[in-house]
mmCIF file of the N, C-alpha and C atoms, coordinates in Angstrom:
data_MODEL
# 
_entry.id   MODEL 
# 
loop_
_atom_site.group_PDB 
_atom_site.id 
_atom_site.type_symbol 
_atom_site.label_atom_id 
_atom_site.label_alt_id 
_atom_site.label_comp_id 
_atom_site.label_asym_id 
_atom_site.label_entity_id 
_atom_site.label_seq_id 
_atom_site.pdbx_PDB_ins_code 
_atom_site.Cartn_x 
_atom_site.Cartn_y 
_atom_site.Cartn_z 
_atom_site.occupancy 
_atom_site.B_iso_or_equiv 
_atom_site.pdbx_formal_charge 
_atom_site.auth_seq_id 
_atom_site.auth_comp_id 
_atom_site.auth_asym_id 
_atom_site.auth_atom_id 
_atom_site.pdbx_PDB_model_num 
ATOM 1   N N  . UNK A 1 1  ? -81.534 51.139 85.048 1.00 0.00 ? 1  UNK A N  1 
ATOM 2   C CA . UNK A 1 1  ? -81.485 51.567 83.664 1.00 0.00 ? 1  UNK A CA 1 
ATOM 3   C C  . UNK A 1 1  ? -80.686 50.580 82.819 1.00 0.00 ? 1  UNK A C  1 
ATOM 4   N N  . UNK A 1 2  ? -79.419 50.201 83.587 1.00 0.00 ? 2  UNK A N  1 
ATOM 5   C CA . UNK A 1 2  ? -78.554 49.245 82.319 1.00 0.00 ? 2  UNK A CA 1 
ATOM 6   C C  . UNK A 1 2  ? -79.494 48.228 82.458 1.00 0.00 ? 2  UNK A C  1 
ATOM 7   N N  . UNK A 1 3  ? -80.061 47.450 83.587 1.00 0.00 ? 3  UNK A N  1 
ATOM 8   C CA . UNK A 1 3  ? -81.023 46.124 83.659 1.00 0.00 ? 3  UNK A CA 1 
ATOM 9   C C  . UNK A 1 3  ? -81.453 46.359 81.935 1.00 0.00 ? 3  UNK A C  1 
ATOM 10  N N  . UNK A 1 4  ? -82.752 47.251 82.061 1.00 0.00 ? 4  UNK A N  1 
ATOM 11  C CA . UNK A 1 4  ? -83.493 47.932 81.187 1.00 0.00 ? 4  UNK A CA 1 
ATOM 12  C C  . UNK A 1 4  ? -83.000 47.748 79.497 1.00 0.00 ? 4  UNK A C  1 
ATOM 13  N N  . UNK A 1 5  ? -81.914 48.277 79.807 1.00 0.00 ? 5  UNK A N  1 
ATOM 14  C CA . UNK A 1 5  ? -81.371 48.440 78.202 1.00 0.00 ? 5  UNK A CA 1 
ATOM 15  C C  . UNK A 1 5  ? -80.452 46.346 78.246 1.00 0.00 ? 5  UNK A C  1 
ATOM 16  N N  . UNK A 1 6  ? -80.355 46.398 78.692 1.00 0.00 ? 6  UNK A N  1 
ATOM 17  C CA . UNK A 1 6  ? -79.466 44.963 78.534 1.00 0.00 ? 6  UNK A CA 1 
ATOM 18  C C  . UNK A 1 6  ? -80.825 44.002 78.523 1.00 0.00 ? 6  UNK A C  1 
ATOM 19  N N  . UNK A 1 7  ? -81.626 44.091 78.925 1.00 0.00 ? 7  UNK A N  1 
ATOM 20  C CA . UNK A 1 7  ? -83.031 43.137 78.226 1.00 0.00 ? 7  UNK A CA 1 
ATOM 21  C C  . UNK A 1 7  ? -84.040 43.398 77.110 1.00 0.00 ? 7  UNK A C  1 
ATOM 22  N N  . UNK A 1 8  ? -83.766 44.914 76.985 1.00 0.00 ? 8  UNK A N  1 
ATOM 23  C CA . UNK A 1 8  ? -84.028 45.331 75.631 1.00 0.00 ? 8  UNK A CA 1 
ATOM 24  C C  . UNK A 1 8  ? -83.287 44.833 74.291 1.00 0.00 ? 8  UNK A C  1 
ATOM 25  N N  . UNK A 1 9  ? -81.856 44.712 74.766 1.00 0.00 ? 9  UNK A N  1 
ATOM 26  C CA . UNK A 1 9  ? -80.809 44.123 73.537 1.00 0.00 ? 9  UNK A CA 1 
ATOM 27  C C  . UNK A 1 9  ? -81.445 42.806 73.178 1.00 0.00 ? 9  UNK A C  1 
ATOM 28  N N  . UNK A 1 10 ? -81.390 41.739 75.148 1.00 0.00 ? 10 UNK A N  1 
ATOM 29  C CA . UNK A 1 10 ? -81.493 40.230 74.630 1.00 0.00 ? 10 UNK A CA 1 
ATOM 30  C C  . UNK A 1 10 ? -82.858 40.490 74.033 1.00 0.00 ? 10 UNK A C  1 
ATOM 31  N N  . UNK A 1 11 ? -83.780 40.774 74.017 1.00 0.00 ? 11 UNK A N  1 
ATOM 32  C CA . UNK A 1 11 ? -85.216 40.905 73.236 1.00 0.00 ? 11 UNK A CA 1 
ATOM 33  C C  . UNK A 1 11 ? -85.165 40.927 71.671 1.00 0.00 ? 11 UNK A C  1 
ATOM 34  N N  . UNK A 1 12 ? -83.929 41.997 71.149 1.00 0.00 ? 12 UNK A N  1 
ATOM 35  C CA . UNK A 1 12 ? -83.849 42.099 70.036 1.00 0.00 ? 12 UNK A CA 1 
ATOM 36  C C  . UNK A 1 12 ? -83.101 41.043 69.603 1.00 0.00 ? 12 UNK A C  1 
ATOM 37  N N  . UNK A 1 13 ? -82.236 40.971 69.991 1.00 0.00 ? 13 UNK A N  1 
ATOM 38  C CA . UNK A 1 13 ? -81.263 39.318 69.669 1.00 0.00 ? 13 UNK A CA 1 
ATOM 39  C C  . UNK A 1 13 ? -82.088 38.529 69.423 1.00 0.00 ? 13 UNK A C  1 
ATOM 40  N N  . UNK A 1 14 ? -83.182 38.231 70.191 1.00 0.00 ? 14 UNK A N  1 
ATOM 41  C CA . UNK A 1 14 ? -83.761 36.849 69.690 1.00 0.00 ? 14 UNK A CA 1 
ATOM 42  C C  . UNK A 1 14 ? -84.819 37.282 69.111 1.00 0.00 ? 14 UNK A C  1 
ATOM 43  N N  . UNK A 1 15 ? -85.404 38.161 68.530 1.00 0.00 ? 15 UNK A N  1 
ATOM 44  C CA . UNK A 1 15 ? -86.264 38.820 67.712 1.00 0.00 ? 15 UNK A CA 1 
ATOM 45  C C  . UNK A 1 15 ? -85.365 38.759 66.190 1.00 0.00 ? 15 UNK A C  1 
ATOM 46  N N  . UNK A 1 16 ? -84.260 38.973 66.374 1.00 0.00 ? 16 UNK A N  1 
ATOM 47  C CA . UNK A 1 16 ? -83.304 38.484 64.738 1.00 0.00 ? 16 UNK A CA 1 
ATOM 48  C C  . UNK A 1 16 ? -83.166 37.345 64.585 1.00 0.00 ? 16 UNK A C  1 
ATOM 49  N N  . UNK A 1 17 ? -82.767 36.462 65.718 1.00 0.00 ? 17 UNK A N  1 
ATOM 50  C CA . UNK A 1 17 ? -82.512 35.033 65.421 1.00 0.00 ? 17 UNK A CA 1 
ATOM 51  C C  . UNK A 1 17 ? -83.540 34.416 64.606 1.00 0.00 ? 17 UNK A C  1 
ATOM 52  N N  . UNK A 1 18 ? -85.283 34.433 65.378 1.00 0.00 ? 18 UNK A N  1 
ATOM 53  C CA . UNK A 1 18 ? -86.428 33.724 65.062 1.00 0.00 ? 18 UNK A CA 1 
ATOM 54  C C  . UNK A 1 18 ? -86.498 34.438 63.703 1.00 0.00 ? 18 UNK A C  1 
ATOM 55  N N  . UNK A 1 19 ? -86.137 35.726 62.965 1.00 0.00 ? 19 UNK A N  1 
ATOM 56  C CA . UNK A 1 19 ? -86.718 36.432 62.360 1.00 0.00 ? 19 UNK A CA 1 
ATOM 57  C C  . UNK A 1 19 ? -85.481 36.106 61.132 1.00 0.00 ? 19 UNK A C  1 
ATOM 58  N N  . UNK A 1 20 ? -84.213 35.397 61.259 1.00 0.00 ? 20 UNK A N  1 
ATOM 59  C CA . UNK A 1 20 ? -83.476 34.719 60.353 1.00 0.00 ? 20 UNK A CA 1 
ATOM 60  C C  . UNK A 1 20 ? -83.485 33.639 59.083 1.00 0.00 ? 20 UNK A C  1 
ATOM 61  N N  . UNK A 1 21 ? -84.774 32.934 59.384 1.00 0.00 ? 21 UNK A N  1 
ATOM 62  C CA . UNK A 1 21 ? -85.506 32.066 58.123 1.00 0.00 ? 21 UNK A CA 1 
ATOM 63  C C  . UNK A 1 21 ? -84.837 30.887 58.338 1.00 0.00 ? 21 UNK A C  1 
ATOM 64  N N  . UNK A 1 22 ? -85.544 30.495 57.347 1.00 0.00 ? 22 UNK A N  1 
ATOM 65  C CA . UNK A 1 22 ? -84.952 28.979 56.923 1.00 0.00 ? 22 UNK A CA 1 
ATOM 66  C C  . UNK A 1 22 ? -83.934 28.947 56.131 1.00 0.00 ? 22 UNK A C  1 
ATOM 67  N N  . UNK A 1 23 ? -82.592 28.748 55.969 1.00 0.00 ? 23 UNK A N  1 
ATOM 68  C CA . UNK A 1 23 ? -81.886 28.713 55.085 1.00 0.00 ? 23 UNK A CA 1 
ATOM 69  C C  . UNK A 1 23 ? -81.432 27.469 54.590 1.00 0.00 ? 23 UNK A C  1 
ATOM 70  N N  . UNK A 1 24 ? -81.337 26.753 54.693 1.00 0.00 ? 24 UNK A N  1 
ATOM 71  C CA . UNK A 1 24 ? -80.973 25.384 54.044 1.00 0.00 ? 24 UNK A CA 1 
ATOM 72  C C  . UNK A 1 24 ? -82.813 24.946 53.827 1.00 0.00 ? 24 UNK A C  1 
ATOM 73  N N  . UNK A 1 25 ? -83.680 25.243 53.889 1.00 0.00 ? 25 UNK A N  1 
ATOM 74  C CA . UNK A 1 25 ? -84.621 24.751 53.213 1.00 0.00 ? 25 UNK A CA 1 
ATOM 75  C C  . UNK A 1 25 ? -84.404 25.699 51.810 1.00 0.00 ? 25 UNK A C  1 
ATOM 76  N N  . UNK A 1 26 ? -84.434 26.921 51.893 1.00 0.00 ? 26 UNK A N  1 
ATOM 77  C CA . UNK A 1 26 ? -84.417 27.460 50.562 1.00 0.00 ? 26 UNK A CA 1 
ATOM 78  C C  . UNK A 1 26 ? -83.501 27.203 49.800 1.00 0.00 ? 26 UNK A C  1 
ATOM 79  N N  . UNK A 1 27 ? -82.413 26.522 50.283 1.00 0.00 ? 27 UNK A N  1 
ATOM 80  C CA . UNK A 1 27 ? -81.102 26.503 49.269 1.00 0.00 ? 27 UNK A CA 1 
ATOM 81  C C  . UNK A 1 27 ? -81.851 24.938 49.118 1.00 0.00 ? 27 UNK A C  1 
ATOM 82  N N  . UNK A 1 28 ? -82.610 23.780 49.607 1.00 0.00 ? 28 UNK A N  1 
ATOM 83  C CA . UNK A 1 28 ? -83.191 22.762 49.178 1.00 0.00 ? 28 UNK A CA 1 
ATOM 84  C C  . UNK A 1 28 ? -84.005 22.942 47.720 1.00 0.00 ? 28 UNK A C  1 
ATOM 85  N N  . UNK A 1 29 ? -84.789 24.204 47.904 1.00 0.00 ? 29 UNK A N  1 
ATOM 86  C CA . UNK A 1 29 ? -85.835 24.732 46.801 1.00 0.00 ? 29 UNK A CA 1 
ATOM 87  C C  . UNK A 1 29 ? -85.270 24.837 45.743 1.00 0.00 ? 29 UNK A C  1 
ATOM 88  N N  . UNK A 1 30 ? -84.536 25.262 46.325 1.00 0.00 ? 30 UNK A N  1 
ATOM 89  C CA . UNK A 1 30 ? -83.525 26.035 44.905 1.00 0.00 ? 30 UNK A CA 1 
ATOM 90  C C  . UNK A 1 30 ? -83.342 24.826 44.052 1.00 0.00 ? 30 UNK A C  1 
ATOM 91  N N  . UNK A 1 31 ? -82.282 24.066 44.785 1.00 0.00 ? 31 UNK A N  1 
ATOM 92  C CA . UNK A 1 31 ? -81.631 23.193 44.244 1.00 0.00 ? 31 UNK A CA 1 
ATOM 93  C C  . UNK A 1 31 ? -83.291 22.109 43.658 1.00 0.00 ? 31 UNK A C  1 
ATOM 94  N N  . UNK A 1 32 ? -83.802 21.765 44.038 1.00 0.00 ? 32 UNK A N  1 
ATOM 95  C CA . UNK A 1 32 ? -84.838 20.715 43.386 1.00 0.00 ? 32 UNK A CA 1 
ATOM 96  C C  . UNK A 1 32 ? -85.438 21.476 42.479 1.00 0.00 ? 32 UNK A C  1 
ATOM 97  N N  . UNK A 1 33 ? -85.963 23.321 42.255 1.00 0.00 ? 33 UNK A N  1 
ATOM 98  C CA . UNK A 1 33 ? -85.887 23.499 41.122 1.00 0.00 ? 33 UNK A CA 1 
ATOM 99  C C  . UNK A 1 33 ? -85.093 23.462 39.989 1.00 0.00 ? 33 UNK A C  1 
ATOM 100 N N  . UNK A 1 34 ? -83.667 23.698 40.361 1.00 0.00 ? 34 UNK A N  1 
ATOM 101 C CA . UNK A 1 34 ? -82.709 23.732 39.522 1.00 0.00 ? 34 UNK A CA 1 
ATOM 102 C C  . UNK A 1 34 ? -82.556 22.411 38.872 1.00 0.00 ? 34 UNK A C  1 
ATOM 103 N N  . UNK A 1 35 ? -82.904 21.233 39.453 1.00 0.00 ? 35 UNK A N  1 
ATOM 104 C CA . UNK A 1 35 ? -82.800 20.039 39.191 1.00 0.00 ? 35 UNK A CA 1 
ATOM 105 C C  . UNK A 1 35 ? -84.403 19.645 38.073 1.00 0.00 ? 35 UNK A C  1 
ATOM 106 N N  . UNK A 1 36 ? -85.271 19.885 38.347 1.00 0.00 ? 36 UNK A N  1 
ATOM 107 C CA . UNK A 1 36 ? -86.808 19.823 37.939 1.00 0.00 ? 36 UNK A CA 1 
ATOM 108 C C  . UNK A 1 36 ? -86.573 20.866 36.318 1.00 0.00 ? 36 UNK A C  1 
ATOM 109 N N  . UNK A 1 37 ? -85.648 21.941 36.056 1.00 0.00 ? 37 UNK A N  1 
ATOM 110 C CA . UNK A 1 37 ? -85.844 22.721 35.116 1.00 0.00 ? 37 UNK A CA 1 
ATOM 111 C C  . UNK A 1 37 ? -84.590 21.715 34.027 1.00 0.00 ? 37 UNK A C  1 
ATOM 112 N N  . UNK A 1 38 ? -83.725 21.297 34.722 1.00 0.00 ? 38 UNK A N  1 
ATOM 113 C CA . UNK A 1 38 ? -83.038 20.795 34.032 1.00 0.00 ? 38 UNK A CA 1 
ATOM 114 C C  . UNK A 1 38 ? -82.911 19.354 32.970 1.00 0.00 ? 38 UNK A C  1 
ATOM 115 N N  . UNK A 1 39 ? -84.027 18.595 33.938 1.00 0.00 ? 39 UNK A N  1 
ATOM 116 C CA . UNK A 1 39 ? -84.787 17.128 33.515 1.00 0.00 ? 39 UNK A CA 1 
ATOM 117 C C  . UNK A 1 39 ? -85.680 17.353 32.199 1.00 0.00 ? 39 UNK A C  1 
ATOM 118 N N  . UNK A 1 40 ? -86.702 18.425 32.739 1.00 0.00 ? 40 UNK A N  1 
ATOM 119 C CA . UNK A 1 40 ? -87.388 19.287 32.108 1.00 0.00 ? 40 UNK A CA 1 
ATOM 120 C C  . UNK A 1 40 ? -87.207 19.471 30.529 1.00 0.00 ? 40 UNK A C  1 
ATOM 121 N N  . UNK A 1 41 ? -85.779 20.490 30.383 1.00 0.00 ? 41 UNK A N  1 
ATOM 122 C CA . UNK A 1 41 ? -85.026 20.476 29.303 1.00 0.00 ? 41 UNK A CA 1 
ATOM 123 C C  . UNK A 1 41 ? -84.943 19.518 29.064 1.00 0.00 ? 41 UNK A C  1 
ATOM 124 N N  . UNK A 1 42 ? -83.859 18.474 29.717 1.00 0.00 ? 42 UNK A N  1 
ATOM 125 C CA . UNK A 1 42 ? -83.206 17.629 28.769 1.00 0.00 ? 42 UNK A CA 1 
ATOM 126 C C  . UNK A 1 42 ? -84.368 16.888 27.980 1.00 0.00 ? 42 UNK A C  1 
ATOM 127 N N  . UNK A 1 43 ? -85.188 16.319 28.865 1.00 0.00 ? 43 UNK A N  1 
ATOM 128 C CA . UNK A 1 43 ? -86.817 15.647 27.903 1.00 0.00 ? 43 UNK A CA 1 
ATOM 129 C C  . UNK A 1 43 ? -87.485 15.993 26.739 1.00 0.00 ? 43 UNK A C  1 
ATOM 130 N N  . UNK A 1 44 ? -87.942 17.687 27.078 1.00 0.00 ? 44 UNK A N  1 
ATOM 131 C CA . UNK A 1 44 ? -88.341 18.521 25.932 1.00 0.00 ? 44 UNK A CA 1 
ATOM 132 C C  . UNK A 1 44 ? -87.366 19.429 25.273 1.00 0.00 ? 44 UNK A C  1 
ATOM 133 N N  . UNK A 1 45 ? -86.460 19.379 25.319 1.00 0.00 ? 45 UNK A N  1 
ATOM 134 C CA . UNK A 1 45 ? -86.084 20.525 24.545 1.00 0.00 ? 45 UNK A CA 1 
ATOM 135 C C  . UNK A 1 45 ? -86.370 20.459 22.802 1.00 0.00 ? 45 UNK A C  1 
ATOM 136 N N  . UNK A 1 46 ? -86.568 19.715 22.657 1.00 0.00 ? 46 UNK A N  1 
ATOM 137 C CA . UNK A 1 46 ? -86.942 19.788 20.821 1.00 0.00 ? 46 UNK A CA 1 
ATOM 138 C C  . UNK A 1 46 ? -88.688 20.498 20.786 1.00 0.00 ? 46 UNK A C  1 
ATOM 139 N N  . UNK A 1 47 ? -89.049 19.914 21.414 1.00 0.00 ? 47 UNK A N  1 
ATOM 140 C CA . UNK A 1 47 ? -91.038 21.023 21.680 1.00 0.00 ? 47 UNK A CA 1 
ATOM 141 C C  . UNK A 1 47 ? -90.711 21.529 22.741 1.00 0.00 ? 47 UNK A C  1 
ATOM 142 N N  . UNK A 1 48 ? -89.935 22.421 23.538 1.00 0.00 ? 48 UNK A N  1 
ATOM 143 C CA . UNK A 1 48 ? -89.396 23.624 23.525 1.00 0.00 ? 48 UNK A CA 1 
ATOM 144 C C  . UNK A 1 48 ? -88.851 24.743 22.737 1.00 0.00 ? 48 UNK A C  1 
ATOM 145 N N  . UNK A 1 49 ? -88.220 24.289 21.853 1.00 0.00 ? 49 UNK A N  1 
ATOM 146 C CA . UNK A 1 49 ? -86.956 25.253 20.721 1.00 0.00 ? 49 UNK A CA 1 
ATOM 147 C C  . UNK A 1 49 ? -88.741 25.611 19.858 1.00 0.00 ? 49 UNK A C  1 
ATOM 148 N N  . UNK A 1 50 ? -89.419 24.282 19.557 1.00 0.00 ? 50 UNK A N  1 
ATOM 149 C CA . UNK A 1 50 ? -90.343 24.291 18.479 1.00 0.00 ? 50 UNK A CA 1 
ATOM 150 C C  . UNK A 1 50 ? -91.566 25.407 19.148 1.00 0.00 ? 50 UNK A C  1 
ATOM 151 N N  . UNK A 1 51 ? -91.851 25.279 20.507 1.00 0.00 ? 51 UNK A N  1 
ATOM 152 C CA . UNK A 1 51 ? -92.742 25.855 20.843 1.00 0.00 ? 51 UNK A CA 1 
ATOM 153 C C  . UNK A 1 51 ? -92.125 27.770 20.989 1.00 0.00 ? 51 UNK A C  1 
ATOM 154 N N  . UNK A 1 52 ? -90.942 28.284 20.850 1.00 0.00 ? 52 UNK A N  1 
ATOM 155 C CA . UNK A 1 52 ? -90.452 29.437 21.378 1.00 0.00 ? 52 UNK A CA 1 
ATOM 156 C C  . UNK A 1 52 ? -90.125 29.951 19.617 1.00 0.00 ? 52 UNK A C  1 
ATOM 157 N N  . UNK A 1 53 ? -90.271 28.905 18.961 1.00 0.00 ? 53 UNK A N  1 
ATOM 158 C CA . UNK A 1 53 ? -89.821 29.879 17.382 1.00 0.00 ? 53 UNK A CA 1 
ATOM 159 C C  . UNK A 1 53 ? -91.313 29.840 16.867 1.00 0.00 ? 53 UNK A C  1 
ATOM 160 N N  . UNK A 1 54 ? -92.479 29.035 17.257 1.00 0.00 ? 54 UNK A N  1 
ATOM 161 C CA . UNK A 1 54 ? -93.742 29.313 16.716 1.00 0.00 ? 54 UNK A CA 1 
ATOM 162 C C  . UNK A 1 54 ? -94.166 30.969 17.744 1.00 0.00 ? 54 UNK A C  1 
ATOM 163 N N  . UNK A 1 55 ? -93.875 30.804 18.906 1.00 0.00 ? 55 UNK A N  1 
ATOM 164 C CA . UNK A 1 55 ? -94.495 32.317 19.654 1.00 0.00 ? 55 UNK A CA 1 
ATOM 165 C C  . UNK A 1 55 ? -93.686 33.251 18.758 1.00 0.00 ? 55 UNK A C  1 
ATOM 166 N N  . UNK A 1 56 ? -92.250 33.184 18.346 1.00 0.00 ? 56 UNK A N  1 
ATOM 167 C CA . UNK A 1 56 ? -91.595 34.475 17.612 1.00 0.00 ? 56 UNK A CA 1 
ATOM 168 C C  . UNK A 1 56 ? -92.230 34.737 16.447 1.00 0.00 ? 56 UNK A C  1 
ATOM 169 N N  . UNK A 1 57 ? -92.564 33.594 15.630 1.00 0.00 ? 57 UNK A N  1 
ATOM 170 C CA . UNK A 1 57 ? -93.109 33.753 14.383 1.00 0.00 ? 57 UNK A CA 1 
ATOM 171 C C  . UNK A 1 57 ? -94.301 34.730 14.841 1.00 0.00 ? 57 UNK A C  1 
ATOM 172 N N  . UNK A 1 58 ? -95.468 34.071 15.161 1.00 0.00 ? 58 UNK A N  1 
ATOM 173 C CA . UNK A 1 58 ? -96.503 34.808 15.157 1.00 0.00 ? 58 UNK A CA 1 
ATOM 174 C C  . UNK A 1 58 ? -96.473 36.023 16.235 1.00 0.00 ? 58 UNK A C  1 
ATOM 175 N N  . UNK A 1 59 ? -95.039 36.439 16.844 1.00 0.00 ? 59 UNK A N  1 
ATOM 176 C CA . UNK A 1 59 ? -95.340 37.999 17.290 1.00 0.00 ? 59 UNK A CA 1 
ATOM 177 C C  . UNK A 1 59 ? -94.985 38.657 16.206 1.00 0.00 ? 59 UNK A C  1 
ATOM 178 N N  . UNK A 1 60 ? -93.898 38.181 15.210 1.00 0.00 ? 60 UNK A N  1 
ATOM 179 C CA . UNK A 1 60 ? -93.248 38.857 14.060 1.00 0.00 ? 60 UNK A CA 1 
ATOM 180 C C  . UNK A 1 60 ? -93.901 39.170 12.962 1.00 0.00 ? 60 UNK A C  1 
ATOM 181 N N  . UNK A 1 61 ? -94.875 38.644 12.671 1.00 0.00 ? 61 UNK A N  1 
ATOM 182 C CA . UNK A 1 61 ? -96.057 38.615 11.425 1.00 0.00 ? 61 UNK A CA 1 
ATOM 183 C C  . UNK A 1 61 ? -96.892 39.950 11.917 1.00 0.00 ? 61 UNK A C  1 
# 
């Protein structure tokens, strides 16, 4: 019975491990979006500001 239950545990153990993800790829994502939104801005932000007060205008009319 303990056999039983003590290979049931290691089963789950490594059923969490594999089932843990990628984490430094997503914190990669992150960061190259965070980097991609920021370029982004700095380039457009004038036909940005221009493009977000023409959508207000014409929801406001």
């Amino acid at each position: 019975m303990r056999a039983q239950l003590a290979a049931v545990d290691l089963a789950d153990t490594a059923h969490r491990r594999r089932e843990r993800g990628d984490v430094p790829g997503w914190v990669l994502i992150t960061l190259m979006t965070a980097g991609l939104v920021a370029v982004l801005w700095t380039v457009a932000e004038d036909q940005l500001q221009a493009l977000f007060r023409r959508a207000m205008d014409s929801v406001s009319r």
